[in-house]
N, C-alpha and C positions, 0 to 999 in steps of 0.2 A: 612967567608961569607956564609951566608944561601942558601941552594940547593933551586935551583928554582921546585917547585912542575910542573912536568907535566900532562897537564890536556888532558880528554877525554872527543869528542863530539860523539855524536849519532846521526847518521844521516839513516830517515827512510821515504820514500814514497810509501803512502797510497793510496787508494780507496773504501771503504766502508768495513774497517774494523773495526766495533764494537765487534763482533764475537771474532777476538783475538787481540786486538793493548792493552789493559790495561795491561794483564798479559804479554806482549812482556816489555812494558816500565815498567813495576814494577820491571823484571828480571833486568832490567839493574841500576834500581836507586842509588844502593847504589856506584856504582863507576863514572856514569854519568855526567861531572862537564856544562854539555850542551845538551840539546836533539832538533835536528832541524826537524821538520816536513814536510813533503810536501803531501798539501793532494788536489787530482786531482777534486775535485769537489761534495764531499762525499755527497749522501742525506741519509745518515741515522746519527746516532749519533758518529759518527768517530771523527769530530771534536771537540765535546763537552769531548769526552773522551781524547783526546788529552791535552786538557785544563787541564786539572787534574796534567800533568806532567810536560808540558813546555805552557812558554809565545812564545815562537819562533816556529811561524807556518805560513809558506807560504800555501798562494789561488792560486792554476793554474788552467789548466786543464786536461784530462785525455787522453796522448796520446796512439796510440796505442801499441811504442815501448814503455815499462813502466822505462825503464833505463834514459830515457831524466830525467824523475821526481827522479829517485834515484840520478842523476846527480847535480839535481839542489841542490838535500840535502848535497849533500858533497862540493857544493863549496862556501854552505850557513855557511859549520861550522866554526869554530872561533880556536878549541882547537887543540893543538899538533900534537893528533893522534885521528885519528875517524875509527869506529866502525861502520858499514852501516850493515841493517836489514832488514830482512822482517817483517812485523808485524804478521805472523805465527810462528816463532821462538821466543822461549825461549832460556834466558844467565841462566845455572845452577853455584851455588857456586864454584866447582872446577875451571871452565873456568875463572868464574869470578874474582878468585885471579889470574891462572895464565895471565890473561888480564893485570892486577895490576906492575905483576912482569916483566912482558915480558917490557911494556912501560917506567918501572922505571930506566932497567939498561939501560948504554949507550950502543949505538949499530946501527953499518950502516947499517941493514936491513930495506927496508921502506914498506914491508908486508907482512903480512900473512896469510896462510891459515887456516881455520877453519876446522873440522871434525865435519860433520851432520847426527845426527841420524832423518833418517824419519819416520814419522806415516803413515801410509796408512791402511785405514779403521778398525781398532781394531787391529794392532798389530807393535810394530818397526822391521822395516826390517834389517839382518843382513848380507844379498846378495843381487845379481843384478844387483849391481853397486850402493846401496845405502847406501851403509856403508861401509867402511867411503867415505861420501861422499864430498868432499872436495873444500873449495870454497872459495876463495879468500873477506875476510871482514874485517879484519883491516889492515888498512895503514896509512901513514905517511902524513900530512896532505900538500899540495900542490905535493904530487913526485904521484898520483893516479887518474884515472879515468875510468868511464864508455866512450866508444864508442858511445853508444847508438844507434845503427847500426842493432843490431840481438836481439833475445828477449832474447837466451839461451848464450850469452857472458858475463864473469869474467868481473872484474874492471883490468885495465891496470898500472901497477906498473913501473915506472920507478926505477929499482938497482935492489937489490937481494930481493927476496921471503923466508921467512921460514913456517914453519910448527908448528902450534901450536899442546897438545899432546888430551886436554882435549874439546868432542864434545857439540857442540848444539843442542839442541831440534830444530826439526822441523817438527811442526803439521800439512803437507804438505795436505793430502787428506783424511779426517774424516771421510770422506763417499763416496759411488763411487759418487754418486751427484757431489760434488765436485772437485772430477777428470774433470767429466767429463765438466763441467763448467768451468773449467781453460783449456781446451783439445781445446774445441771452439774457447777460441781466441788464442792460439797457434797455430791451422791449419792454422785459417784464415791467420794469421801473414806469415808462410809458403806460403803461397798460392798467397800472394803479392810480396813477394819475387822470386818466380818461373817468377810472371809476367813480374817483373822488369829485371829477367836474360833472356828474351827471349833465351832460350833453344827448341834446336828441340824435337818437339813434340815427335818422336818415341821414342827417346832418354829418354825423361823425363817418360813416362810411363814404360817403363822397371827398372829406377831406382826405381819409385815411388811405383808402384804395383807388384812389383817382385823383388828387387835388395834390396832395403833398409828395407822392411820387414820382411824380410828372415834373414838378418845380424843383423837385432836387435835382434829380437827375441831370436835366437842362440847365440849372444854376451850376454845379459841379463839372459838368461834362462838355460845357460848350458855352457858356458865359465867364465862368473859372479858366477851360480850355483844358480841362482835363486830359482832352482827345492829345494834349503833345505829351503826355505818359506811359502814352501807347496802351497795352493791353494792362497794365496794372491801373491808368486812368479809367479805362472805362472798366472795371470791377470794382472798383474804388466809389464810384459814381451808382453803378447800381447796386452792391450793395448796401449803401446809404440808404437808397430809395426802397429798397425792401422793409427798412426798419419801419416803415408805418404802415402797410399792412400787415407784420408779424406781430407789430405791437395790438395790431385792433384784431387780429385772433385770437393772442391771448385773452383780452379785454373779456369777447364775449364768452368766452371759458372762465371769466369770475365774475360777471353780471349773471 
């Protein structure tokens, strides 16, 4: 009897990603047997480039936790095992065979982790906490999902997790622009979340402006060893640590 060929989807939700979604799906074509899209309402050419790859592309729209729309991509796919992306990431050849190898043998693992190399404005980091940065993207298709609960939350694997060996590209922040444009809506996200835990005030300003930027910074900068990044480590490191008092100003601008 002929081995049934296991197949793999790609499952990726979008929001005005012209900038990098082409060379995201190009990296992954040649083993891709399904690419499911979800694009939250794109006005620029996201959708048109999408077309290029797959006929299978959901219209929603763009919530603020972006995980509801990664959600919808993984229970849109069809194949075996899927693959879930950002459309900032690149799949390089090595990964991509052991992708190949990992899904062919039999085996009770229903996911695993990936290792991410980050870009942060002209150079890949090799501390800090971003390398290897490890992140839960392939899994077994029905034993997985997002939460969609917090913005900085894994996919949730029901059974055992492995460890893949070979990393992905991740073109996270080209520029500080960039940064800090994605920094915006993760305060803000923060900052609604504070609202929803009514926490005492005292309380939360001490964590906020004093407790948690203190332990980033030192965790990132010098426990990480950020300091061997040189001058993109220690930016990298503070501004980490600014996200929680930017988020607890916003905060008191909607309490």
């Amino acid at each position: 009897m002929e081995k049934k060929k296991v197949t793999l989807s790609i499952a990726i939700a979008v929001y005005n990603e012209e900038a990098n979604l082409d060379a995201c799906l190009a990296s992954v074509a040649a083993i891709a047997d399904e690419i499911v899209v979800v694009d939250g309402g794109s006005t620029d050419s996201t959708r048109a480039i999408a077309k290029k790859h797959t006929n299978k592309i959901i219209q929603t729209d763009n919530p603020p936790i972006f995980h509801i729309n990664k959600q919808k991509a993984i229970a849109a796919c069809t194949g075996d095992w899927i693959l879930q992306l950002d459309a900032d990431e690149v799949i390089p050849e090595d990964l991509l065979a052991e992708i190949v190898r990992i899904i062919s043998n039999k085996q009770e693992t229903n996911g695993y982790y990936i290792p991410r190399k980050n870009y942060f404005w002209g150079r890949w980091m090799r501390r800090g906490g971003q390398y290897p940065d490890y992140v839960i993207r392939l899994v077994r298709r029905g034993k997985a999902r997002f939460p969609a609960k917090t913005v900085h939350e894994q996919i949730e694997v029901e059974g055992g997790v492995g460890h893949l060996v070979h990393p992905m590209l991740h073109y996270s922040y080209k520029t500080r622009g960039d940064y800090w444009k994605k920094a915006d809506t993760y305060t803000s996200l923060t900052a609604m979340e504070l609202v929803n835990r009514k926490e005492n005030q005292l309380y939360l300003f001490i964590q906020y402006y004093l407790i948690k930027p203190v332990m980033t910074f030192v965790s990132l900068y010098i426990r990480h060893k950020g300091f061997m990044d040189g001058l993109t480590g220690f930016e990298f490191a503070l501004y980490s640590a600014l996200h929680f008092p930017i988020a607890y100003h916003k905060y008191l601008k909607l309490i």
